[in-house]
N, C-alpha and C positions, 0 to 999 in steps of 0.2 A: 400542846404537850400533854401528856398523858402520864398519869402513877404510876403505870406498868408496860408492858409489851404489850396491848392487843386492843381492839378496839372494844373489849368487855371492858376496860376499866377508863374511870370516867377523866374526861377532863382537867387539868387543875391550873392551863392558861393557853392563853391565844393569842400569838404573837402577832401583830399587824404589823413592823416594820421589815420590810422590804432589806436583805441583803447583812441581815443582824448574823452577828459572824457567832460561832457556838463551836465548843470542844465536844467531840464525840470519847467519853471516856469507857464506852460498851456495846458492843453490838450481840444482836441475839436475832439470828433469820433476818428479815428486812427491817427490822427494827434497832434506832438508836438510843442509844442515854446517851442524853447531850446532855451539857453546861454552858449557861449564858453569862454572861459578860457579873451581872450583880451573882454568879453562884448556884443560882438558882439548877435544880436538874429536873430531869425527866424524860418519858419516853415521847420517841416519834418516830413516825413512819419513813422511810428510807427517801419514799419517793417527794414528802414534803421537804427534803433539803436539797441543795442545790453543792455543786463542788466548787464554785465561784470563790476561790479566796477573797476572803473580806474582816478587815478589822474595826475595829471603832478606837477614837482617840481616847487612851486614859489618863493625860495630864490636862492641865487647866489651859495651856494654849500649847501648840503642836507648829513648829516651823517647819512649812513647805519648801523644799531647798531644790534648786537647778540641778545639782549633783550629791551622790556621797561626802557630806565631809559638812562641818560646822563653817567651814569658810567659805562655803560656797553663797553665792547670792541665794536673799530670802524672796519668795514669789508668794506665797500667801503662808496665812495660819490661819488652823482649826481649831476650834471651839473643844473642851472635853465633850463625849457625847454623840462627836460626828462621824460617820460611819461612813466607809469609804472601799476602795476594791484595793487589794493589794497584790503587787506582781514585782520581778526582778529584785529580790531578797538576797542582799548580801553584805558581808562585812559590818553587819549591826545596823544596817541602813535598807529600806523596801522603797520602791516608787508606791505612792498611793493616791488613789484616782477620786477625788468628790465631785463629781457633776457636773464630771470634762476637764476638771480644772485638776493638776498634778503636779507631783514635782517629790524629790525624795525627803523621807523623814526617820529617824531615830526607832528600828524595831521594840525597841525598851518603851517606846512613848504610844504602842499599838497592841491594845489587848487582840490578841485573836493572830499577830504576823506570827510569820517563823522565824526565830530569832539564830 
């Protein structure tokens, strides 16, 4: 991530994880202003992000459910911090995927879903 648009201006982080979900709140030519999950902003090049929806969990445990709805059986929970794929977004409820392992969760409890 970069202070500015362009590769004149320097560096001010480097993101090593893999699939870290980010709001783009500005584009300018192939360049974005994102924001990460802690706030954080800055520019980056178009072609470093990917269009893979992906959120990460923002509450302290995240129940993984068989379907839409609190009643449904629980199949796992997330850790705050885990970072997962998300798809089929509806009704305040996303399927989200960690490492094959799925099942629906609370959009409100996923920094990065579409609510």
């Amino acid at each position: 991530m970069r202070v500015g648009p362009s590769l004149d201006y320097p560096s001010n982080w480097v993101y090593q994880r893999r699939d870290l979900p980010v709001k783009v709140v500005q584009v300018l030519g192939n360049w974005r202003k994102i924001q990460d999950p802690d706030g954080a902003q800055g520019w980056m090049h178009v072609r470093l992000l990917s269009d893979t929806e992906t959120a990460i969990v923002s509450v302290p445990a995240l129940d993984m459910r068989q379907g839409r709805g609190d009643n449904e059986p629980l199949l796992y929970r997330a850790a705050k911090g885990v970072v997962g794929r998300v798809s089929d977004c509806g009704g305040g409820w996303c399927r989200f995927n960690v490492g094959g392992k799925q099942g629906y969760a609370r959009a409100l409890s996923l920094w990065g879903a579409v609510r």
